[in-house]
C-alpha positions in Angstrom: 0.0 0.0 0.0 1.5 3.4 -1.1 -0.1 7.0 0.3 1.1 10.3 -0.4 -0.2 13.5 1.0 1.3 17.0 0.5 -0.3 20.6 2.4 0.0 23.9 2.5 -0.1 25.5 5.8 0.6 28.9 7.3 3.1 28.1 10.0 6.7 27.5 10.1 8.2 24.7 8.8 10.4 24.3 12.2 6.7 24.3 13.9 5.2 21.9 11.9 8.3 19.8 12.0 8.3 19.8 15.9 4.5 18.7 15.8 5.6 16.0 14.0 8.4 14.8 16.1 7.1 14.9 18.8 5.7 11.6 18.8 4.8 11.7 22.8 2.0 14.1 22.3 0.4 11.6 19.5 -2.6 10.3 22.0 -3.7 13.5 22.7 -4.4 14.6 18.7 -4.0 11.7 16.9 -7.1 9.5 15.9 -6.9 6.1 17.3 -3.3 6.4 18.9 -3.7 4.9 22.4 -0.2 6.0 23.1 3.4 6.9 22.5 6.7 6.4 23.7 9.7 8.3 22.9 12.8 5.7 23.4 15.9 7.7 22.3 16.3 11.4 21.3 19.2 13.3 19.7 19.6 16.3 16.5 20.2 13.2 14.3 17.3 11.0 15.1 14.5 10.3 17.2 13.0 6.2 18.2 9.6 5.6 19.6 7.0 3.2 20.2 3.7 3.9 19.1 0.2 2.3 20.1 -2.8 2.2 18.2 -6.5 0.8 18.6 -9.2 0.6 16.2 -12.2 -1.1 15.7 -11.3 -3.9 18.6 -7.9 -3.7 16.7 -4.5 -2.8 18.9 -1.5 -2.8 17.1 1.9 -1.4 17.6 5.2 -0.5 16.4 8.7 0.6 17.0 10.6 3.3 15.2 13.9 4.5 14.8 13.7 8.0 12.7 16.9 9.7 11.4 15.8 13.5 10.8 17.1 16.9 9.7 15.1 19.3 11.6 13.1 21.3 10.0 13.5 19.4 6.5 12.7 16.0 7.0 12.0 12.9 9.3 12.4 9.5 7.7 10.0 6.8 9.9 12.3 3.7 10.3 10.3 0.3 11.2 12.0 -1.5 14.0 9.6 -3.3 14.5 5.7 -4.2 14.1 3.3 -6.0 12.1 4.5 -5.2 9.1 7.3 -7.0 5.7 7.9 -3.4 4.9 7.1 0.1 6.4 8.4 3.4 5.3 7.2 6.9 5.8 9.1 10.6 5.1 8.3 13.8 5.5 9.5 15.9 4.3 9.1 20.0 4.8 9.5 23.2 3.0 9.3 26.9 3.8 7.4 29.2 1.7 8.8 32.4 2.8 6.4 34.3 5.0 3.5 32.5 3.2 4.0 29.2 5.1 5.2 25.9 4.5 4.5 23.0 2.5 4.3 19.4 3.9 4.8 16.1 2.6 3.8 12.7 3.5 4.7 9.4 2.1 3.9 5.9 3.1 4.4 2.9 1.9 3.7 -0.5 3.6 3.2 -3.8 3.5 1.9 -6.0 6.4 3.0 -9.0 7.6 0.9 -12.5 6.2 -0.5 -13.4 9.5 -4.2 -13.3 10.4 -4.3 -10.7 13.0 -1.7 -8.6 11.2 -4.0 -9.0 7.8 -6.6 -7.7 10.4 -5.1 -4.6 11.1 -4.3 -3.7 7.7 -7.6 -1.8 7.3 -6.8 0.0 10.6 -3.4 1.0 9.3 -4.7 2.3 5.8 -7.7 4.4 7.9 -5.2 5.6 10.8 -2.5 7.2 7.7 -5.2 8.7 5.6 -6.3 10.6 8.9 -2.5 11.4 9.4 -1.7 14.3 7.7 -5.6 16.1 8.7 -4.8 15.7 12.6 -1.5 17.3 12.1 -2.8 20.7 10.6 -5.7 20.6 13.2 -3.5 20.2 15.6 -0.9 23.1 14.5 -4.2 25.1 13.6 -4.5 24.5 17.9 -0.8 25.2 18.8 0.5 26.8 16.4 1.1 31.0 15.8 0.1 31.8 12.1 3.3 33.9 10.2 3.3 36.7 11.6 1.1 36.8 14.1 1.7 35.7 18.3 0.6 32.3 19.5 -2.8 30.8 20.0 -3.9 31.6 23.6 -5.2 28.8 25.2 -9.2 29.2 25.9 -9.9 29.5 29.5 -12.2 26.5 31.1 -15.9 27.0 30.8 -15.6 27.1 34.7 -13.2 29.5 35.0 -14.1 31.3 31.8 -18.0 31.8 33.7 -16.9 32.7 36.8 -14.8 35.3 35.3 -17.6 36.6 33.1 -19.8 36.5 36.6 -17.1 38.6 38.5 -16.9 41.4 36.1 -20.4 41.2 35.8 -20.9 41.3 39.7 -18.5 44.1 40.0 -20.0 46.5 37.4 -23.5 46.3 38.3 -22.0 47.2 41.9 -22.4 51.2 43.1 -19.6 53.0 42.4 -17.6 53.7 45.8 -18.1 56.9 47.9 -15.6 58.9 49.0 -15.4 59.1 52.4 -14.0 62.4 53.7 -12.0 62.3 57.6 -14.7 63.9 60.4 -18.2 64.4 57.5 
């Protein structure tokens, strides 16, 4: 199975490589990633171990990624349920208009039963790839140009500051109070 996917997006190539790298953040964007674990980090290459679940179907796989930060990561199979795996991105800025971002997969999995079974998960989890990463840098990211997102306070906290302001202008204004009237 081959996939290619290529974007344009309005943040920085050095953001949207971090995003992308940053494989322990995965379970919290990422459809269907259970979880994530970076093994060993350095400015030449990053391994993990990634987790994913869907439809009743868990599989898993270890990486070892050699990268060129912002340019490219290269997705290294270790190990998994898989005769071949390779992904690269690859990542190029566009001035002050953006950057463009490029995806490419191809895999093969194993001849086993349950890893024939997770073949379909594995084609729906990397065509959903490339769409979680720009909602997720459309959540993190600053556009060119302009200061980062601020996070949105908690409905809690967001009402009860609404209620205080409230609260306070509907109060009297105070009187001045004048020593011996």
């Amino acid at each position: 199975m081959e996939l290619r996917r290529s974007v344009l997006v309005p943040y920085t190539a050095e953001g949207m490589f971090d995003l992308i790298e940053h494989a322990e953040d995965y379970p919290t964007f990422l459809p269907w990633c259970v979880a994530a674990t970076i093994l060993e980090r350095s400015d030449d290459w990053v391994a993990a171990r990634i987790e994913f679940s869907y439809l009743r179907v868990r599989f898993g796989f270890q990486t070892r990624n050699p990268k060129r930060r912002p340019e490219w990561l290269q997705v290294r199979l270790v190990e998994g349920p898989f005769r071949h795996f390779q992904a690269d991105w690859r990542l190029r800025q566009l001035g002050h208009l953006g950057c463009k971002v490029e995806f490419d997969l191809a895999y093969e999995v194993s001849d086993s039963v349950l890893d024939r079974m997770a073949a379909k998960a594995v084609d729906v989890v990397a065509r959903s790839m490339m769409d979680a990463f720009v909602r997720r840098a459309e959540a993190t990211l600053p556009l060119i140009g302009m200061p980062a997102p601020v996070p949105l306070l908690a409905p809690s906290i967001a009402a009860a500051a609404v209620s205080t302001v409230e609260c306070a202008a509907a109060l009297p204004a105070p009187e001045v109070v004048r020593n011996g009237t």
